[in-house]
Each structure stands twice: as C-alpha cells, then as structure tokens.
C-alpha positions as CSV (number, residue, x, y, z in Angstrom):
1,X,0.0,0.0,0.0
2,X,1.5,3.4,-0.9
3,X,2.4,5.9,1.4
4,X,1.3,9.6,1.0
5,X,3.4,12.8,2.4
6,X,1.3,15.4,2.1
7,X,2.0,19.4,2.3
8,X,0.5,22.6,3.1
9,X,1.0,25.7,1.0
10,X,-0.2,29.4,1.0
11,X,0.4,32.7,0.5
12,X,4.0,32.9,0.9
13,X,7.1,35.1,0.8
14,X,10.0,33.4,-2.9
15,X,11.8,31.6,-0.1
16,X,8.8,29.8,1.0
17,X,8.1,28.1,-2.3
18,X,11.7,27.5,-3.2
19,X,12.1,25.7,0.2
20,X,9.4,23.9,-0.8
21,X,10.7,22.3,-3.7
22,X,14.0,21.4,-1.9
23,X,11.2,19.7,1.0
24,X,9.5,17.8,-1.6
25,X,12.5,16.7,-4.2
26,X,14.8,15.8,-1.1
27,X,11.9,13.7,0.7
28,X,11.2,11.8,-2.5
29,X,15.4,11.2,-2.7
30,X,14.7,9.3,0.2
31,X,11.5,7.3,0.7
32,X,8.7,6.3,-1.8
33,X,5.1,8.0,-1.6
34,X,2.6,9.3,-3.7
35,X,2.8,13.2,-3.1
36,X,-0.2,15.7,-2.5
37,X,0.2,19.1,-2.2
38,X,-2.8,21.1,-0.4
39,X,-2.8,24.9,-1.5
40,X,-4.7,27.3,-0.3
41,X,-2.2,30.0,-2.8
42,X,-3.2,30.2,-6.3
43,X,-2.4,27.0,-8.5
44,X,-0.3,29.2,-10.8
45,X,2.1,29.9,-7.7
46,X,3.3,26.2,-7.8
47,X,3.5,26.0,-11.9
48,X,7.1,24.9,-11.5
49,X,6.4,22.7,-8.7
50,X,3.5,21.2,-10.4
51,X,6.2,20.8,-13.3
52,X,9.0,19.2,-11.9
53,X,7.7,16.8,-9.2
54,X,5.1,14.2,-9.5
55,X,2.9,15.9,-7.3
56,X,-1.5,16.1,-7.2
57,X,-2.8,19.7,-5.8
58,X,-5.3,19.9,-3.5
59,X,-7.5,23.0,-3.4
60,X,-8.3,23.6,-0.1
61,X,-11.0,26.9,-1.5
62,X,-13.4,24.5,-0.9
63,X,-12.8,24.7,3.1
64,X,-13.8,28.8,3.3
65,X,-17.5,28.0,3.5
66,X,-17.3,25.5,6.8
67,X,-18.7,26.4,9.7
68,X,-15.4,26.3,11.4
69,X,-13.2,27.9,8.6
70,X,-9.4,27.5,8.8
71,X,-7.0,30.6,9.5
72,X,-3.4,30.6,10.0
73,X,-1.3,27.1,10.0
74,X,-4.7,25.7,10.9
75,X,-5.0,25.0,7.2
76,X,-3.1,21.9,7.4
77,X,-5.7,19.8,9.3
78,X,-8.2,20.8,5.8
79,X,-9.0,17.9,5.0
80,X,-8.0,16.0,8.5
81,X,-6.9,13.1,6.3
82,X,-6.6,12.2,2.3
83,X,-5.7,9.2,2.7
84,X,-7.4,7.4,5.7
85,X,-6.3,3.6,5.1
86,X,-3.1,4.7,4.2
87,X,0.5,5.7,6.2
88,X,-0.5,9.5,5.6
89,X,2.4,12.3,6.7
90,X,2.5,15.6,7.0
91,X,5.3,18.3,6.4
92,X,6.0,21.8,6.6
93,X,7.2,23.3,3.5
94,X,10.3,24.9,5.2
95,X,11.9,21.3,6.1
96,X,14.7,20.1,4.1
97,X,15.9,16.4,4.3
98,X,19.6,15.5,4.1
99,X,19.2,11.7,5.1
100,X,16.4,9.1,6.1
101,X,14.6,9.7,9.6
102,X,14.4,6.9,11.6
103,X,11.7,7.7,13.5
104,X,9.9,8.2,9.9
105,X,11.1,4.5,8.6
106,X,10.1,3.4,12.3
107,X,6.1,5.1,11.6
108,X,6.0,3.9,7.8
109,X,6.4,0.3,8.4
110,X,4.5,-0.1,11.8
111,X,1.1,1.1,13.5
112,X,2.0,4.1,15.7
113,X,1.3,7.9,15.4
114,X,4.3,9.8,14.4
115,X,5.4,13.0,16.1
116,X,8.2,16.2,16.4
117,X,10.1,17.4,19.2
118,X,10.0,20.8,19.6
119,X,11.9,23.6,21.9
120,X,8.6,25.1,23.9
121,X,4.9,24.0,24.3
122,X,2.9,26.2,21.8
123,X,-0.8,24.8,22.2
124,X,-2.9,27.5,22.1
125,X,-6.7,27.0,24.2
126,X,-5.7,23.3,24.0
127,X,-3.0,23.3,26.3
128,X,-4.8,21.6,29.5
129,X,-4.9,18.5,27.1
130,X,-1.7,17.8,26.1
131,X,-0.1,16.0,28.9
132,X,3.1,17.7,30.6
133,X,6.5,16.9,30.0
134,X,5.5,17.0,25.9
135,X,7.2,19.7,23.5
136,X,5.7,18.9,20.2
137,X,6.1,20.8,17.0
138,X,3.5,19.8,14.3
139,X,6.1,20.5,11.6
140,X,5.8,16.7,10.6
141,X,3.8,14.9,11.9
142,X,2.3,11.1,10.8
143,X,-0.9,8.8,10.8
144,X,-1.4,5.5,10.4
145,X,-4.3,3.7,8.6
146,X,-7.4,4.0,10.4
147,X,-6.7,6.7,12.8
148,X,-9.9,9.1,13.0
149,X,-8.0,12.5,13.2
150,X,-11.9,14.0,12.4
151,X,-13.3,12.6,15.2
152,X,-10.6,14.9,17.8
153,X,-11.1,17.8,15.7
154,X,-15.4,17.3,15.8
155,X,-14.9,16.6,19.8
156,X,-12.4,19.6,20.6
157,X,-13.4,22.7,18.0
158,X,-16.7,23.7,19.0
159,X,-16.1,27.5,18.2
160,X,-13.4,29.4,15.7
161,X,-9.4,28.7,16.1
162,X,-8.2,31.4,18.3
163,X,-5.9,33.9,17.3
164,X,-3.1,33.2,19.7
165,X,0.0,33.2,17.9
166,X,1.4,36.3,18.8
167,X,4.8,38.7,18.5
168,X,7.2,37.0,15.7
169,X,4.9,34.1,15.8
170,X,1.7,36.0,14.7
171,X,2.1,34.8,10.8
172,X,0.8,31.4,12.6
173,X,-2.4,33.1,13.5
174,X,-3.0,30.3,15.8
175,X,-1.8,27.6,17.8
176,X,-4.7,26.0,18.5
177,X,-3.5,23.2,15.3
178,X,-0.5,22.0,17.2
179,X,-2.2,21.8,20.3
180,X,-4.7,19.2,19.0
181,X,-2.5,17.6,16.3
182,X,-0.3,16.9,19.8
183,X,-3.6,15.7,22.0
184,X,-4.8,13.5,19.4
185,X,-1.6,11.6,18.4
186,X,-0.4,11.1,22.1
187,X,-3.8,9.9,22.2
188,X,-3.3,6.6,20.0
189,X,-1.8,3.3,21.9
190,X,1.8,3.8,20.1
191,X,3.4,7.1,19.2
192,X,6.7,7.8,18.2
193,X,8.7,11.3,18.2
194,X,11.2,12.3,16.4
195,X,14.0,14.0,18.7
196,X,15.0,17.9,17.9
197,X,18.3,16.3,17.5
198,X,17.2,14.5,14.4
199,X,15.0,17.1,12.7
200,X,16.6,20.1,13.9
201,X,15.2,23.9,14.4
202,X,17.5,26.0,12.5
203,X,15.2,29.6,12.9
204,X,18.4,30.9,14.3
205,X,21.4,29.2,13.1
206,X,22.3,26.3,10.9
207,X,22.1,23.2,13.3
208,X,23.4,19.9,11.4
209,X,20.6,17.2,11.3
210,X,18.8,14.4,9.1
211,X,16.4,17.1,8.2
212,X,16.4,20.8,8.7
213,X,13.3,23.4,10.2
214,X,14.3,26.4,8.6
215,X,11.6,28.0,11.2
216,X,10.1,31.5,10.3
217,X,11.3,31.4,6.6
218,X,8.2,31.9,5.6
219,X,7.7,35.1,7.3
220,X,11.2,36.4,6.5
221,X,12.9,36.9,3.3
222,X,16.2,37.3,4.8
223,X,16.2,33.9,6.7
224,X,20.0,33.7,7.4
225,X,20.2,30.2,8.4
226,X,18.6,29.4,5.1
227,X,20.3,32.2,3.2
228,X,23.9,30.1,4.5
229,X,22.5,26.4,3.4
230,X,21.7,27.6,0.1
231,X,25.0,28.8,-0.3
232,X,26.8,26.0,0.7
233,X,24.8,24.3,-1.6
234,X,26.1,26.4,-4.5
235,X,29.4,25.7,-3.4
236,X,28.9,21.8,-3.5
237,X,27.6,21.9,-7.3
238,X,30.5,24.7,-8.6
C-alpha cells in the first residue's frame, strides 16, 4: 500500500516556495510515496512545482465555507486526512531532508502515530490536554491507517481557532493546530517522536541534522540560516 506525504502551501514570501521544492525533491530522494500538495495559494504559484515533481494539488477553497473555517497554519488539518487507510504524513514546506529519519522508517512500516520534538509547548486553548512533559512541533507529523484524526477535531473545536500566535509568531495566527495535532496523536496506543536532535530547528542558526526546520522562513525573506544552506549548496555543485 502506498504511502502519502502530504503538504500545506499558502500565500508565501520566494523563499517559501523555493524551500518547498528542496522539501518535496529531497523527501522523495529518500522514501517512496505518492505526493499531495494542499494549497490554499493560487495553482499558478506552484506552476514549476507542479512541473518538476510528481505531485497532485489539492485546493483547499473548498474549506472557506465550513462552519469552522481555517485561519493561520490551521490550514493543514483541511482535509483532517486524504488518505485514511493509508501511512499518511504531514510536512512543513520549510523542512529540508539530508538523510532518512528513523523515527519516519520506524512510523511507515509499523502502526503508531508519528510526532516532532519541539523547543517550547505552543498549544494554544488546548494546552490543559496535552499532557506535561510534551514539547511537540506539528512540523511533521504522521498517521497511520485507520486513525480518526476527524473525530478529535469534531470533539475539541466547537467554536473558531483562536488567534493566539502572537509577536514573531503572529504569521501562525494560531496555535490552537499544534495543540490538537499533539492531544490527538499522544492519544493513539503507540506514538513515536522524532528528537529535535534529528529534525533540527534552525530559525536561528544552521544546526546539522537528518532534516532541517528552517523556522520562520516563511515570514522572512532574509532567513539567514537558510540564506547560509543555500549557499553551501552552490558551493557543492561549482
């Protein structure tokens, strides 16, 4: 059964989608899955995407008119699931992979929710739920067949994602997302999360990892971290 990895894309700053690119053609160097990219951007922003990767869009338009309509990085849970019998993850468009993720090989070939290890708990109104002692970061994050992400969000959003992202966060317009991507996947019998070690947050500096959170690039053009991989990258192909 094929695998899916699955991004989110909007309204973003030339860094954004170029990072996006590098997240999608250095995932598929690694590990096999059919590729589906939710947008809520105009289709003719990801023309060369669309054009060099065998990717399927997703327009995610569709989601303005629900009752509880998305806002912020609450867009990725629009559809909750694409693929529900299938291993289904979920990527920010500002990771970059430079080898395979353990953790990752660990979630495709066995039943068990996958998760990210993040510096700080950002859970918006949903932070009494998520048990302590958990820094989650819901830039990847991974289902297995079966699991009923729907059913969390139907039990736990009764009104409008709060705008709580605030400060240099405030481009998130809400961290209400991570909060119950976090609950619901701690929530299933077997989880596994991938240390900070592994996937590293590189919003800062350039930290060396199997895959890279260039956090913030897509609220700042002049992402130095990013700005420095690049250019080593450059140096490698002279």
């Amino acid at each position: 059964m094929e695998n899916v990895a699955r991004w989110t894309i909007g309204q973003t700053n030339k860094l954004g989608y170029e990072c996006l690119g590098m997240s999608i053609e250095s995932f598929l160097s690694l590990y096999d899955a059919k590729i589906v990219l939710c947008h809520n951007c105009p289709a003719e922003n990801l023309s060369d995407i669309k054009s060099s990767f065998p990717v399927s869009l997703h327009d995610q338009s569709q989601y303005l008119d629900d009752d509880i309509a998305p806002k912020g990085v609450s867009w990725k849970l629009y559809p909750p699931r694409l693929a529900p019998d299938q291993h289904e993850i979920q990527i920010d468009n500002d990771i970059v992979f430079e080898n395979r993720v353990e953790e990752i090989d660990k979630f495709f070939e066995g039943d068990c929710t996958l998760l990210l290890q993040g510096l700080s708990r950002n859970y918006g109104k949903f932070d009494k739920h998520v048990p302590t002692g958990f820094f989650i970061n819901s830039g990847i994050f991974g289902m297995p067949p079966g699991f009923n992400l729907h059913k969390y969000i139907n039990f736990l959003v009764r009104q409008q994602w709060e705008e709580n992202a605030k400060g240099k966060h405030a481009a998130s317009v809400t961290f209400d997302e991570q909060g119950l991507v976090a609950f619901a996947l701690l929530n299933y019998p077997r989880y596994i999360i991938i240390p900070n070690t592994s996937v590293t947050n590189c919003e800062t500096e350039l930290v060396k990892g199997n895959a890279l959170h260039f956090v913030g690039l897509n609220r700042d053009e002049f992402h130095g971290p990013y700005r420095v991989f690049r250019s080593k990258l450059q140096k490698i192909y002279l």
